[in-house]
C-alpha positions as protocol buffer text, in pm:
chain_id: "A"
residue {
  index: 1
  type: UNK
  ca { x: -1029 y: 2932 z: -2952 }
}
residue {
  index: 2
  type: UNK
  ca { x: -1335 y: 2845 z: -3133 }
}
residue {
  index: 3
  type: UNK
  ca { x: -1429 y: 3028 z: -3405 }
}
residue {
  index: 4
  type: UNK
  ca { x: -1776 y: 3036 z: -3555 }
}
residue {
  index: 5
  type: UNK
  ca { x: -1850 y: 2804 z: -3819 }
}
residue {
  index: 6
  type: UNK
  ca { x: -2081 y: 3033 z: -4078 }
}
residue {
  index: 7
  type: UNK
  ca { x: -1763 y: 3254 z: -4078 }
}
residue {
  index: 8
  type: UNK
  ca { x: -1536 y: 2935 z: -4185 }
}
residue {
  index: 9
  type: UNK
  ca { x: -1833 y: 2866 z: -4517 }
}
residue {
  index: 10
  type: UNK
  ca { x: -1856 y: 3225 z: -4590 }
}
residue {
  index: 11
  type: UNK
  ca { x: -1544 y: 3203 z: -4782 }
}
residue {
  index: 12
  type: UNK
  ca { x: -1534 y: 3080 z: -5134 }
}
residue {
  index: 13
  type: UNK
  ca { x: -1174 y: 2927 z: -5122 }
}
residue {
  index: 14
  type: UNK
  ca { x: -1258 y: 2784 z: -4738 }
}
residue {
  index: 15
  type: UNK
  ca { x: -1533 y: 2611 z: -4908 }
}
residue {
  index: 16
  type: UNK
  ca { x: -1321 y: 2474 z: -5154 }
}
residue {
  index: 17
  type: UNK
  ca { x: -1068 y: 2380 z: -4921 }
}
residue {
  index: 18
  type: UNK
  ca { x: -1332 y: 2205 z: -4713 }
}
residue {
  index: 19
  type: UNK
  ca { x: -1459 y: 2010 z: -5036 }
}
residue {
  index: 20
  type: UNK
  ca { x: -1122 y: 1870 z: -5159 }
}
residue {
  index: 21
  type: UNK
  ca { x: -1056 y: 1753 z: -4775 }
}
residue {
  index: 22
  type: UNK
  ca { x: -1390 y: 1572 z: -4773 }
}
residue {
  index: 23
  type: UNK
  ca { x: -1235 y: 1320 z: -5012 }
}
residue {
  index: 24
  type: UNK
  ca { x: -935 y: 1205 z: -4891 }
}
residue {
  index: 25
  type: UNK
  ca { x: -641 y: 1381 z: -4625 }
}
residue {
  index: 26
  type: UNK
  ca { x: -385 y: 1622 z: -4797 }
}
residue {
  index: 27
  type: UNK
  ca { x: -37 y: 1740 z: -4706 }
}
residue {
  index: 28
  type: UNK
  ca { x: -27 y: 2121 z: -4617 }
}
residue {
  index: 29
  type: UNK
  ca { x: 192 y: 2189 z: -4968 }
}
residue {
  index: 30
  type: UNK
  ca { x: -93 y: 1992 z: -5204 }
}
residue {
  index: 31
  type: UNK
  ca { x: -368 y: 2204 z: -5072 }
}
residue {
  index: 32
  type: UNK
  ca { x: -136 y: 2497 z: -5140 }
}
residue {
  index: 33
  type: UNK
  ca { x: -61 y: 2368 z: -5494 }
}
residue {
  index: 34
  type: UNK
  ca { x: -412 y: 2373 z: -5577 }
}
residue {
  index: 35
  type: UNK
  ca { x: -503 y: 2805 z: -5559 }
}
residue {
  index: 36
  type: UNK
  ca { x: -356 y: 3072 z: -5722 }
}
residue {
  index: 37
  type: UNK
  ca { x: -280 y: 3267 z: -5328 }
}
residue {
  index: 38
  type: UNK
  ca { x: 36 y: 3295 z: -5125 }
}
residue {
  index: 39
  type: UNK
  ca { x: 67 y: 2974 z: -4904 }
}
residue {
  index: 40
  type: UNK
  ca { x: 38 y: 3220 z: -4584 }
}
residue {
  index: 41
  type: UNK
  ca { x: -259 y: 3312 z: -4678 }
}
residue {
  index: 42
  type: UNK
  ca { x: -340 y: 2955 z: -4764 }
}
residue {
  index: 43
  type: UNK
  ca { x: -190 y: 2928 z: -4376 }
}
residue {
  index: 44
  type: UNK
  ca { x: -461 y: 3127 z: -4266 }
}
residue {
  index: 45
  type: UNK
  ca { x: -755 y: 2940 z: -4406 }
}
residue {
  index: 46
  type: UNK
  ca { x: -683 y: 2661 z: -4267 }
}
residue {
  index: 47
  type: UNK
  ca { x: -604 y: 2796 z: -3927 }
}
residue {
  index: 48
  type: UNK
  ca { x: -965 y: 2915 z: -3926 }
}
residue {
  index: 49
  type: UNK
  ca { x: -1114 y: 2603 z: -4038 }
}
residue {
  index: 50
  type: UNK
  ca { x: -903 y: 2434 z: -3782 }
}
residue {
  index: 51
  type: UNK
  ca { x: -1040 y: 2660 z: -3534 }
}
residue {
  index: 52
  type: UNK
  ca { x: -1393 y: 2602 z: -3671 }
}
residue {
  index: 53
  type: UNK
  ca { x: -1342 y: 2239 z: -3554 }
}
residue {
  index: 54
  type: UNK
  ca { x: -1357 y: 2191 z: -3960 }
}
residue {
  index: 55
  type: UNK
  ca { x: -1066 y: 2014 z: -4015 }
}
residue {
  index: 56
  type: UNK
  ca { x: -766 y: 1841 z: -3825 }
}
residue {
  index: 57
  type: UNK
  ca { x: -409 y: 1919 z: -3916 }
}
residue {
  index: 58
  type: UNK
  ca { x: -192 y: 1573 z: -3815 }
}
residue {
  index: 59
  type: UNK
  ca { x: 168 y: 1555 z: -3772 }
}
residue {
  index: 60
  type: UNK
  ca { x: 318 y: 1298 z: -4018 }
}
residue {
  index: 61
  type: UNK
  ca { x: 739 y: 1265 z: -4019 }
}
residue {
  index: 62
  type: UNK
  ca { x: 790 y: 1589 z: -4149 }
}
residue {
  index: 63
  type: UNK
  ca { x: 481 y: 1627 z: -4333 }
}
residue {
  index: 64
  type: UNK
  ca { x: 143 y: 1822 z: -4206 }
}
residue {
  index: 65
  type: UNK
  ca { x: -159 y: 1618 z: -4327 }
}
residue {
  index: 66
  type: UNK
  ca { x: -519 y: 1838 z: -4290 }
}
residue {
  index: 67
  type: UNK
  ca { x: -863 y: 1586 z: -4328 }
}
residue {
  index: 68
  type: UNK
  ca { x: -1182 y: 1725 z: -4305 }
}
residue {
  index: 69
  type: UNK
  ca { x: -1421 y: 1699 z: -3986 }
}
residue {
  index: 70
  type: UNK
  ca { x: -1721 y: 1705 z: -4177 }
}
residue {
  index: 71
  type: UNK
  ca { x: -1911 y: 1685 z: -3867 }
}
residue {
  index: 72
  type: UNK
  ca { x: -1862 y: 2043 z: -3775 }
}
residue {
  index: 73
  type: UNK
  ca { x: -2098 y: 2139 z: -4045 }
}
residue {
  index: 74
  type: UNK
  ca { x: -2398 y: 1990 z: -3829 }
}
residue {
  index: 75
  type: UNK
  ca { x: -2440 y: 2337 z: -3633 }
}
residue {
  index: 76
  type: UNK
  ca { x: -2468 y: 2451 z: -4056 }
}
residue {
  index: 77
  type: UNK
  ca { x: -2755 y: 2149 z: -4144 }
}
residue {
  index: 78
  type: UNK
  ca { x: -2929 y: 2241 z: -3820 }
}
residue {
  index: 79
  type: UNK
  ca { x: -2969 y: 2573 z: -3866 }
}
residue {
  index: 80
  type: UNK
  ca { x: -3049 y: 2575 z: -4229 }
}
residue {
  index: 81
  type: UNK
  ca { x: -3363 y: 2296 z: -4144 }
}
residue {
  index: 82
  type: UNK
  ca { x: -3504 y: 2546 z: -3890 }
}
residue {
  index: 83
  type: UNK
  ca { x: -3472 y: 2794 z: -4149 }
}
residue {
  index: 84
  type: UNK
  ca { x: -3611 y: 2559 z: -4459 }
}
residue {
  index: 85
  type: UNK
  ca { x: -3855 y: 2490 z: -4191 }
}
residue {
  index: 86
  type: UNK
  ca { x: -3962 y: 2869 z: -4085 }
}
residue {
  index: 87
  type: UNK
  ca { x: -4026 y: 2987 z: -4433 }
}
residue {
  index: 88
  type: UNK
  ca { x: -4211 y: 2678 z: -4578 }
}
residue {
  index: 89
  type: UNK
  ca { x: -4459 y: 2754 z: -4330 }
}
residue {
  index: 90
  type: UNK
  ca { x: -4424 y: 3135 z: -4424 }
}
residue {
  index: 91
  type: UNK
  ca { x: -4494 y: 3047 z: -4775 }
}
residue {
  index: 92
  type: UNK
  ca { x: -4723 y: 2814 z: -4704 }
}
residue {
  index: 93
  type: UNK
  ca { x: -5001 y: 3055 z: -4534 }
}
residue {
  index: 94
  type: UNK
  ca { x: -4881 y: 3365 z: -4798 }
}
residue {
  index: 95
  type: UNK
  ca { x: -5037 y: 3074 z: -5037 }
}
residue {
  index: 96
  type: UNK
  ca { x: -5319 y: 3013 z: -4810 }
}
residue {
  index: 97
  type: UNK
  ca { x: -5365 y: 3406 z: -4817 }
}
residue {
  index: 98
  type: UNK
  ca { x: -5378 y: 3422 z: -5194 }
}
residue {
  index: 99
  type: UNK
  ca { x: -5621 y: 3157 z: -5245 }
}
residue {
  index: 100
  type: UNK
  ca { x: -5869 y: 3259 z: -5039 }
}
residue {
  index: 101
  type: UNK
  ca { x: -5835 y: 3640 z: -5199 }
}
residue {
  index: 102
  type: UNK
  ca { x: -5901 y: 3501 z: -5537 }
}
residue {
  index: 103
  type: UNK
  ca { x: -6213 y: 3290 z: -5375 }
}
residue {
  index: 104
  type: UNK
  ca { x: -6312 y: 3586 z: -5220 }
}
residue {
  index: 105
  type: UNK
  ca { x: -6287 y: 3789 z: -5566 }
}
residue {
  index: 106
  type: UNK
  ca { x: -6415 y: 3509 z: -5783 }
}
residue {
  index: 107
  type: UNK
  ca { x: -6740 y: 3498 z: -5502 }
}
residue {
  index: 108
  type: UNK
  ca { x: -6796 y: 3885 z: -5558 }
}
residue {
  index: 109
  type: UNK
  ca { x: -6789 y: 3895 z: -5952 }
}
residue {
  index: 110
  type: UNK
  ca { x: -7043 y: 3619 z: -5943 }
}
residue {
  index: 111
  type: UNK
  ca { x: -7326 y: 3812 z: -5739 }
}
């Protein structure tokens, strides 16, 4: 099943899970190491970034290696540069707006 990826980054230790993955693959018990949470619930957070199409989780010998798929983020970057891109030009006429209120203003105090 796949999950939605804004509910994978809305998660302070998935996002932290998702940053120490971006530099290099960990076993299952290193990422476990690393917070101060049972590793079940560690279990769970990466089952929904696996899920999320986040991260892959690889059979090695006995050993569960998880890497990030930093890819899956894209649907993340897209949406944030239509956003970015929505409320520059919302700022950008609020501005326009402004500046021609104080011309208007600054017009009427000089007649």
């Amino acid at each position: 099943m796949q999950r939605d990826v804004f509910a994978a980054i809305a998660d302070p230790t998935r996002r932290e899970i998702i940053t120490m993955l971006a530099s290099q693959p960990l076993n299952l018990n290193t990422v476990a190491d690393k917070f101060d949470i049972s590793r079940p619930a560690v279990a769970k957070h990466l089952k929904l970034l696996k899920e999320c199409g986040l991260i892959d989780i690889e059979k090695r010998g006995r050993e569960s290696f998880c890497s990030a798929r930093l890819d899956g983020l894209k649907e993340v970057t897209d949406w944030t540069a239509k956003m970015r891109a929505f409320w520059t030009q919302k700022l950008d006429a609020l501005e326009m707006f402004l500046e021609n209120g104080q011309n208007t203003k600054q017009d009427k105090n000089y007649e």
